[in-house]
N, C-alpha and C positions, 0 to 999 in steps of 0.2 A: 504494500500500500504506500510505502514511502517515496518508493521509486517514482507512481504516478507524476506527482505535483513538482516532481526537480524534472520530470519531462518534461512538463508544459511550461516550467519556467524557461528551461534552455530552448522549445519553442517558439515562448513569446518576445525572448531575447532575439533570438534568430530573424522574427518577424520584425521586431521593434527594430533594429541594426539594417534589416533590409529596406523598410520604411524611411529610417533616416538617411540610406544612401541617393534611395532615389531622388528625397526630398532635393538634397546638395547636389545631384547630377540637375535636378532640373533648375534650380537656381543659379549654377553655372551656365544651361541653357541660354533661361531667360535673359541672363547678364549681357552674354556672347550676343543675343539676338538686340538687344536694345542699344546695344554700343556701336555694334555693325549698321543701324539707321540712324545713330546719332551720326557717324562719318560719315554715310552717305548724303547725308542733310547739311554736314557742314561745307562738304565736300560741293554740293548745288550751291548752296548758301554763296560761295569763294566764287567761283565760278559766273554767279549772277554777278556780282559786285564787280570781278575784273573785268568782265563785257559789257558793261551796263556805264561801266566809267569812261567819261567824255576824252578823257585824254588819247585812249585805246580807239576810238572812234574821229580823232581828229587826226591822229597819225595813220589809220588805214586809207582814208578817206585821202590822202596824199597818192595812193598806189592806184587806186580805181574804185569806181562805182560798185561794182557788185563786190569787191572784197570790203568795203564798207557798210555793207549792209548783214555781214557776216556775223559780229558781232549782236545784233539785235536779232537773230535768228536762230542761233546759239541760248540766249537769254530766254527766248521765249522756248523750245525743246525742252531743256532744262527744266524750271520754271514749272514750264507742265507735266512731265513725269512726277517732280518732285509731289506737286500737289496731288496728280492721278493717283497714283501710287500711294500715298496716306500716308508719309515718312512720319511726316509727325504721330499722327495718331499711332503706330504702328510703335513709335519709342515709345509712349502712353500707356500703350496695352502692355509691354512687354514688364516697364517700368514697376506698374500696378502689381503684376505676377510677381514677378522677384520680391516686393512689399509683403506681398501674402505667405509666399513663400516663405521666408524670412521670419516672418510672425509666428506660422508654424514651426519653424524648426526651433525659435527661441522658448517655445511654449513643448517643445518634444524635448528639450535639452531640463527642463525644469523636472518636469514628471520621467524623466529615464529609467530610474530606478523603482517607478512603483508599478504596481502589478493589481491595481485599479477597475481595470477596465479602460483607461482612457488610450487601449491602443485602437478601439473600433473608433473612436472619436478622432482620434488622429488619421486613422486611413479614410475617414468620412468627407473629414475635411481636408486631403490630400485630391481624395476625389473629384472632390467637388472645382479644384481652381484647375486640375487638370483637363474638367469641362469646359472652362473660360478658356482653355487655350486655344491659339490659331493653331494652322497647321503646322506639323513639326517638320524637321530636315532633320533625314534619319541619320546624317553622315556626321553633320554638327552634334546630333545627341550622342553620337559613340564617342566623338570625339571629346566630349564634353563626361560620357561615361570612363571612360578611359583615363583623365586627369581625376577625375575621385577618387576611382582605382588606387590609383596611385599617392592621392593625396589621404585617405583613410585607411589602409591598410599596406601601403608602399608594395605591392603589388604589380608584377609587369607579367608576371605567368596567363593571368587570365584577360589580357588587353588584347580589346578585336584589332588585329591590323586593318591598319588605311591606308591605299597609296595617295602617293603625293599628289596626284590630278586630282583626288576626292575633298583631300585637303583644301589647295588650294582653291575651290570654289565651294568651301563650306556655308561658306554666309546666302551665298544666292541661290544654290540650285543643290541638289541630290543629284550625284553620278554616278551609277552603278550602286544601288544602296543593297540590292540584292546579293553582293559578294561581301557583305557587311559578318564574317562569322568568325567564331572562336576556333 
């Protein structure tokens, strides 16, 4: 009879430990994803300002007509992706998640060691923002899984490989997410 209750502890340990990794994978997520539209936001931001500025537009305007009009067509491309696209709102949502996140895991970090019941309350409310999420990028979450890995348990045994082409366009797209395995 004794045995039972040191199983469900080592269990809910297991469960609790699995809950708080994921929590920290996806706040890395959401981090990685709100910083990647903060750049590209700054990055329209810089971009509007240097075409948009008169000095740029009085020195093309020396070369010829149509390379003078370059600039203001430039600005407006820009401009409109940025806005299409919802850069901002999209740092918003992401920002909001990592807060919540955040909240939780400060609030898992408190109650770790009791055996309460409040791990269904935490996986409840784990659920629940991982409903608010947009879509994910599967390549960004390993990669994103992968540095937890390593940062809670220093762990490189059980890290999925990623080639570097999947790498490098983590932030925009998914390439090849399907060779994503252990």
């Amino acid at each position: 009879m004794m045995s039972e209750p040191v199983e469900e502890i080592e269990t809910e340990g297991d469960e609790w430990d699995t809950l708080l990794f994921h929590v920290r994978v996806s706040i890395r997520y959401h981090r990685r994803r709100r910083d990647s539209y903060l750049r590209r936001h700054a990055l329209a931001n810089a971009i509007i300002i240097i075409f948009s500025s008169t000095a740029i537009f009085s020195l093309l305007q020396e070369w010829s007509k149509w390379l003078s009009s370059l600039p203001g067509l430039i600005v407006t491309i820009v401009a409109t992706f940025d806005f299409v696209f919802g850069t901002c709102s999209k740092i918003s949502t992401h920002d909001n998640i990592v807060r919540r996140l955040l909240s939780l895991e400060e609030e898992m970090m408190i109650h770790t060691n009791s055996n309460d019941g409040t791990y269904n309350k935490f996986l409840k409310d784990w659920q629940a923002i991982k409903r608010d999420e947009p879509d994910t990028l599967k390549v960004l979450e390993t990669i994103c899984y992968n540095q937890t890995l390593r940062s809670m348990y220093n762990s490189k045994d059980q890290q999925i490989p990623i080639k570097w082409h999947q790498r490098l366009l983590a932030d925009f797209i998914d390439i090849a997410e399907h060779t994503l395995r252990k």
